[in-house]
N, C-alpha and C positions, 0 to 999 in steps of 0.2 A: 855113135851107135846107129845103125842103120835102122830105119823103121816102114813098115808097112804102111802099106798104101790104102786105104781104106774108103770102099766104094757101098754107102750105107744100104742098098739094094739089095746086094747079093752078098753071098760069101766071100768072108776074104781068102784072100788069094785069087779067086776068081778078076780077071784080068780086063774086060771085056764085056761090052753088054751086048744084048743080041741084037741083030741090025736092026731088027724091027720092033720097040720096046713101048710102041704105042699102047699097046694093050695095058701095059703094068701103070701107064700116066690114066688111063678110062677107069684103071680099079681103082686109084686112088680118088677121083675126081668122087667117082661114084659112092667110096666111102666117107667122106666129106660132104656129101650132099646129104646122105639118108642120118651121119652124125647131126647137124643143123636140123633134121627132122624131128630128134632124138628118137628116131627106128635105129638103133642099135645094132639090133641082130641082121641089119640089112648091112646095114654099114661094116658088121666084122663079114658075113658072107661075099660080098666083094672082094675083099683082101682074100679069102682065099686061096683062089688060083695063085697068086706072086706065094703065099706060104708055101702053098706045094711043091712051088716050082723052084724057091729059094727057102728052104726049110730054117736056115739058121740068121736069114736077111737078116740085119740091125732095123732097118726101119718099120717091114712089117710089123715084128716081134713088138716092138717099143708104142705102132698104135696100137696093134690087138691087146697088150698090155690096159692102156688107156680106156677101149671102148669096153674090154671085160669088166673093168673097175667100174664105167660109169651104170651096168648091168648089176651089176652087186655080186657078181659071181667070181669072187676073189682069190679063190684058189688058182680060176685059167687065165687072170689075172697076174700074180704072182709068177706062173709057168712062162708066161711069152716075156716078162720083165729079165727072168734071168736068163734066159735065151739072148734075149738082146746085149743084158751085161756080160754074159759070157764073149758074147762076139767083139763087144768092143768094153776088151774091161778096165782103161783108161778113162771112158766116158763116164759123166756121173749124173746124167740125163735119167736113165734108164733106172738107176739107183732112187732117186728122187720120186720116183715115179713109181716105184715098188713101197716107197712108203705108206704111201692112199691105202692099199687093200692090207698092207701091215697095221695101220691104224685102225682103220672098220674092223678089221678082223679082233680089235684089241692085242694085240700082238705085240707089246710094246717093248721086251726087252730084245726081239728081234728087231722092231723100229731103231733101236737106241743103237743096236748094231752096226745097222749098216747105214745108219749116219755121220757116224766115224770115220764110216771109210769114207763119205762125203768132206766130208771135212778135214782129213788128211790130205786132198789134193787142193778141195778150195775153202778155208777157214772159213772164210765169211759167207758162203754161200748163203744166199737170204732165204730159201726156201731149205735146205738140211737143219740151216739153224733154228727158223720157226716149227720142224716137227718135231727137231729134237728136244726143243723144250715142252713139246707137249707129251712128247713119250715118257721122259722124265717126271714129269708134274702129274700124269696119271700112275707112273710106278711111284709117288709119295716121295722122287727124289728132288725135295724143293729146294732146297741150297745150291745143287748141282744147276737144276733148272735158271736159278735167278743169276748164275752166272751169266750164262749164255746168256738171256734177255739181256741182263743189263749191258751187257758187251756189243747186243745189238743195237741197243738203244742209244749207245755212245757215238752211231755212226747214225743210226735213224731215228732221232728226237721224238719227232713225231707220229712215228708209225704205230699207227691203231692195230693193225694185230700183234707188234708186241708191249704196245701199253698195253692191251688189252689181256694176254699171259701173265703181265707185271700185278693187275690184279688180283689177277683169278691164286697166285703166287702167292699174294700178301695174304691173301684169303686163307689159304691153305695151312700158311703155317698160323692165324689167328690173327693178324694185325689187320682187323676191320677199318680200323680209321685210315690206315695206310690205302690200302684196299679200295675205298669208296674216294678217296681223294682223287686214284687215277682213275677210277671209272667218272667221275665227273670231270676230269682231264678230256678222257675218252670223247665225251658228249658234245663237248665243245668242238673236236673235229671232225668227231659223224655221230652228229645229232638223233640218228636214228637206231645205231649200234643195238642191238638187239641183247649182248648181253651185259651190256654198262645196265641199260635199262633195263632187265632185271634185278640186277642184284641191288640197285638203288631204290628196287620199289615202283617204277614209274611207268 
């Protein structure tokens, strides 16, 4: 099967960058810099001109994505993630990434959606699997939810944020003692875990 060539700048198809592509490496630099500021709206303004100029780029799309989310403004958010996914819809970068403003937004059985499609290409993904369990465990779907955990837990023992769903899980469906076991689990590997130490009281 023959497959496309894929130059994450521009559009595909597009074959060729312009001879002179400095400008598009100064917008990113510059968007990079005012993000580390967390000036925001300086940092999507930069990317501008490359959006213009490559309206459906993959990379643009996938940070204005990013820095909309870190703005709270989720909807324009959402808009440049599936711009991105549209252009490169094998990728699941950009998918991963439309999660964030799916989540804040509450959004969950749309979360739970297009984590599927995350995890039809890569099962294990360790970031589609950690929101799909949280998408699930806030739609009340806790059985579904503790599969996934414990599935991931099979591979990462020790991983505090998915001990840490393992409890909030046991929680949910009423096994406290289950519950406070792993959050005192929790404690032992980050001492400081903010929400072991709640629910332990501490």
């Amino acid at each position: 099967m023959k497959r496309t060539v894929f130059i994450p700048l521009l559009l595909l198809g597009t074959s060729v960058l312009a001879a002179d592509d400095s400008w598009i490496q100064q917008a990113y630099h510059k968007s990079f810099h005012y993000e580390q500021t967390e000036n925001y709206k300086a940092a999507i303004k930069s990317l501008l001109p490359v959006v213009r100029a490559y309206p459906k780029g993959y990379t643009a799309n996938l940070r204005l994505g990013w820095l909309y989310y870190l703005m709270a403004r989720y909807a324009n958010s959402i808009a440049h993630y599936e711009v991105a996914i549209k252009t490169a819809p094998n990728a699941i970068e950009a998918k991963i990434g439309k999660l964030l403003p799916l989540l804040a937004q509450e959004r969950y059985s749309e979360a739970e959606q297009t984590t599927y499609q995350i995890l039809n290409t890569d099962f294990y993904n360790y970031l589609g699997n950690l929101r799909l369990s949280i998408a699930l465990r806030k739609q009340k779907k806790t059985d579904l939810a503790l599969e996934v955990v414990n599935k991931m837990l099979f591979l990462y023992p020790t991983n505090v944020s998915f001990l840490v769903e393992l409890g909030q899980l046991y929680d949910q469906k009423g096994e406290k003692e289950k519950a406070a076991a792993v959050f005192r689990d929790v404690l032992v590997l980050a001492p400081e875990n903010v929400t072991a130490k709640s629910y332990l009281g501490m």
